[in-house]
C-alpha positions as CSV (number, residue, x, y, z in Angstrom):
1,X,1.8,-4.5,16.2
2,X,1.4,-7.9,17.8
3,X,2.7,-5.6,21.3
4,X,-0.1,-3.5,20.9
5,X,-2.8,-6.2,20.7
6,X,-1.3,-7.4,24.0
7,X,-1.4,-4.8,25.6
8,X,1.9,-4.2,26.0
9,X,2.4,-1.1,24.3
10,X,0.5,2.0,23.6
11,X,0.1,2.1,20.2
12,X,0.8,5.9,20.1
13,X,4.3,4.8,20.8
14,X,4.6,1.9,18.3
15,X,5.6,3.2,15.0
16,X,9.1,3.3,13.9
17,X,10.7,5.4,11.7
18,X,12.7,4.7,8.2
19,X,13.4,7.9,5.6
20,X,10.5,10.6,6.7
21,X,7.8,7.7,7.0
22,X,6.2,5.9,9.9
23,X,5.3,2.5,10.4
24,X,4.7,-0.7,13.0
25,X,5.5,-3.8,11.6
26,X,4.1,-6.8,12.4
27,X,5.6,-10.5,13.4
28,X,3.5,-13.6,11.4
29,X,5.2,-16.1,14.0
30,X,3.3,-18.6,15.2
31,X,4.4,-17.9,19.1
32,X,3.7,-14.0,18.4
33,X,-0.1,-14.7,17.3
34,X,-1.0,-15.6,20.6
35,X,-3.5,-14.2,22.6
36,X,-4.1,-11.6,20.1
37,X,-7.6,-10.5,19.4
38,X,-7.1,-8.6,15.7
39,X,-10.9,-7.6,16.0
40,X,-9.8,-4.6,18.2
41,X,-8.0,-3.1,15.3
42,X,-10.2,-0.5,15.1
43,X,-9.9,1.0,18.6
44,X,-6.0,1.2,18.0
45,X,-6.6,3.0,14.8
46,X,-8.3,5.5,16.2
47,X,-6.5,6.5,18.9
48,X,-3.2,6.9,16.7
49,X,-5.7,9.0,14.6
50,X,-6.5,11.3,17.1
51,X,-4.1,14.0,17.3
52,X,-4.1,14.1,13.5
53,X,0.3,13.3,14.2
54,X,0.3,11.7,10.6
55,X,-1.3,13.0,7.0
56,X,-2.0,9.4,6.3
57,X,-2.4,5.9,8.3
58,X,-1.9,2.9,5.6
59,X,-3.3,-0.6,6.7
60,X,-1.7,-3.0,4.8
61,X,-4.3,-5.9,4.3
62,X,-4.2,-9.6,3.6
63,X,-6.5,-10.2,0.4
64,X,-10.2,-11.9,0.7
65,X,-12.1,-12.0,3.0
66,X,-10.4,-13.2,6.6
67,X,-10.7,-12.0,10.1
68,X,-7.5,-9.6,9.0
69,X,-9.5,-8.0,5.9
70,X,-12.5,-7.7,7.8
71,X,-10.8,-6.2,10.7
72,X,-9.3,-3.3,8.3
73,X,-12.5,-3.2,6.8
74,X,-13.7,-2.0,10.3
75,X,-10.7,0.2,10.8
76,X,-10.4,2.4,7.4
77,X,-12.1,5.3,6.1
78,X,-11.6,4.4,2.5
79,X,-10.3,1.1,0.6
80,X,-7.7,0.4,-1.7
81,X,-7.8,-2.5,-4.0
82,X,-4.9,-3.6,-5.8
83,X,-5.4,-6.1,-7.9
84,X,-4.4,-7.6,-11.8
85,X,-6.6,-6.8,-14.0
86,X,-8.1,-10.8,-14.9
87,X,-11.6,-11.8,-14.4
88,X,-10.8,-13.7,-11.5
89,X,-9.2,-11.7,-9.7
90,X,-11.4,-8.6,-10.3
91,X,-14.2,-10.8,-9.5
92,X,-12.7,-11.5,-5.6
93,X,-12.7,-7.9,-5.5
94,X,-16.1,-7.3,-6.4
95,X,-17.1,-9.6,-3.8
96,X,-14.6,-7.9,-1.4
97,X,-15.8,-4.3,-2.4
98,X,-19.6,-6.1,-1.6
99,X,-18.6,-7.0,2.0
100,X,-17.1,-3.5,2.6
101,X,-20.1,-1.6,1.2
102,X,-22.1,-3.5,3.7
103,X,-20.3,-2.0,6.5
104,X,-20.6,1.6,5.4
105,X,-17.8,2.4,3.1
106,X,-18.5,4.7,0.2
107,X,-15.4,5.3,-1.5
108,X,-13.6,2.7,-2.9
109,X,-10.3,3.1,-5.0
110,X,-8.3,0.7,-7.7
111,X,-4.7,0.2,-9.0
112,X,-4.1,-2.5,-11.3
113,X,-1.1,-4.2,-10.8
114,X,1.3,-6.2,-13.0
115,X,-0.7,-5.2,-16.2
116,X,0.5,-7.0,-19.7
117,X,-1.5,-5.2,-21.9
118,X,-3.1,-8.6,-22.8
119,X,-5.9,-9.6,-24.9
120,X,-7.8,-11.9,-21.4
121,X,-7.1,-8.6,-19.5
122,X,-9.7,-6.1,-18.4
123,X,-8.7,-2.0,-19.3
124,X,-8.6,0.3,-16.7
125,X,-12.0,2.3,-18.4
126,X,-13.7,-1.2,-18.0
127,X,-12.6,-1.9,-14.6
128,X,-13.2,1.8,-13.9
129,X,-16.9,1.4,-15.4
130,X,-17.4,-2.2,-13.3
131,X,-16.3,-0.7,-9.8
132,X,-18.5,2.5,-10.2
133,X,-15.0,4.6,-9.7
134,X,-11.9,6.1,-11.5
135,X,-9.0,3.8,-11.8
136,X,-6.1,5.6,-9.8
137,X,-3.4,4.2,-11.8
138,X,-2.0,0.9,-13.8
139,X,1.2,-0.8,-12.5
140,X,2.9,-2.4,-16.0
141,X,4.5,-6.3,-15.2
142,X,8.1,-6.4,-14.9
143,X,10.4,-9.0,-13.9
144,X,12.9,-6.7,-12.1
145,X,10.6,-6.2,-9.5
146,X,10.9,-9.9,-8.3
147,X,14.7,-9.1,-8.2
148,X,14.1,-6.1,-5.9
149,X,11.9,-8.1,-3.9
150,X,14.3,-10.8,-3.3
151,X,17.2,-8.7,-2.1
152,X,14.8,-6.7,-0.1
153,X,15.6,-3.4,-1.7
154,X,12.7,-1.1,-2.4
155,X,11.9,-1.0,-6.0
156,X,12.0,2.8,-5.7
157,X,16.0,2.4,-4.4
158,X,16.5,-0.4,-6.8
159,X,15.6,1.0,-10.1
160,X,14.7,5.0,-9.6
161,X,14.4,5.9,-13.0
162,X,11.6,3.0,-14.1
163,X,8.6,3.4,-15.4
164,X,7.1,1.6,-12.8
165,X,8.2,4.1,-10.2
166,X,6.8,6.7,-12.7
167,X,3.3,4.8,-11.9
168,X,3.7,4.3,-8.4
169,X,4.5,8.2,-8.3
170,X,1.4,9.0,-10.3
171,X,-1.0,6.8,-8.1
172,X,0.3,8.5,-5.3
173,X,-0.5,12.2,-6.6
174,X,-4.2,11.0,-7.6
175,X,-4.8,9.5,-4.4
176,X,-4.4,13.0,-2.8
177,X,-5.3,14.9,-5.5
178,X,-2.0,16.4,-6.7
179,X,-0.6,16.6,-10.0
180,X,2.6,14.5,-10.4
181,X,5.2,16.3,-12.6
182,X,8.1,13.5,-13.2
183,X,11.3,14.6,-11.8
184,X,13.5,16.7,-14.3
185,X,17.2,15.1,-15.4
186,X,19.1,17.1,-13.3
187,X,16.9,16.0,-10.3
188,X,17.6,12.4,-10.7
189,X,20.9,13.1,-11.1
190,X,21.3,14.4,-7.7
191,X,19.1,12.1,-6.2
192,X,21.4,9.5,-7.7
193,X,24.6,11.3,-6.5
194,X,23.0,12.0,-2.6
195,X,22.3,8.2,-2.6
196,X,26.4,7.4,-3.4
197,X,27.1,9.9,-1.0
198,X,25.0,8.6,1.9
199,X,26.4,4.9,1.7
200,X,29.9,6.2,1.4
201,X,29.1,7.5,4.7
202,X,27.7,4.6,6.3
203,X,31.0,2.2,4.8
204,X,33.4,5.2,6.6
């Protein structure tokens, strides 16, 4: 991404491609923030949008209320807060959700993350009720995930038959209005068994 804000690259040629899904990743080096104007998000954003290539285009945002967040802001037909479900936290959101209301978005989305079930915590009907707008999903806290993120293994790949990935899976479907039915025994099984398969191959 840091290529395209230089001008070096067309955008439209950018993304790369791992398992069926698209994406342009972006270097936070010092040296590779130079002479890059992040403001001019928007224009990039559109052009990749233009031949409608891709069902969706993900920003992945910074939280608050920085250049970064306010250049997606500009860039993004509808927003997607994640955040745990504390005061706090819920109330940088609120402020967030203020800022992008401002600048003409209407449709605003949550998923709380790492959720405890705890008596300080906010419930999803609350935080529904306080945002003006259905909760897409709740993310329950779990330690493994820390693991997965340390060996850099996808939480999906690392532990397929969690009930996190059950609410990742279910976020998903509401966000674009599907039903998610959980994947039968069987199904996981061969999923399981494809997965052995394909890193056999790649050890050959």
């Amino acid at each position: 991404m840091n290529n395209v804000f230089r001008g070096e690259v067309d955008v439209k040629f950018a993304p790369l491609e791992r398992e069926g899904v698209m994406f342009i990743p972006a270097s936070e080096d010092v040296k590779d923030l130079a002479k890059i104007d992040i403001m001019t998000l928007k224009t990039h954003i559109q052009k990749l949008s233009e031949d409608n290539f891709y069902d969706y285009v993900i920003l992945d945002s910074a939280p608050g209320l920085g250049r970064e967040a306010i250049s997606v802001f500009q860039a993004c037909e509808e927003v997607i807060f994640v955040t745990t479900p504390t005061i706090p936290t819920l109330t940088d959101v609120t402020r967030c959700a203020e800022v992008a209301g401002q600048m003409g978005h209407k449709r605003f989305n949550i998923a709380l993350n790492m959720v405890r079930n705890k008596n300080y915590e906010l419930r999803a009907l609350d935080a529904g009720n306080l945002f003006r707008t259905p909760i897409l999903g709740t993310i329950p806290f779990d330690e493994t995930v820390m693991d997965s993120t340390s060996l850099g293994i996808p939480f999906l790949i690392y532990r397929p038959d969690s009930v996190i990935n059950d609410s990742y899976m279910k976020i998903a479907a509401n966000l674009i209005g599907v039903k998610y039915e959980k994947p039968s025994k069987i199904h996981r099984i061969s999923r399981k068994l494809k997965r052995l398969f394909n890193r056999k191959k790649e050890t050959i």
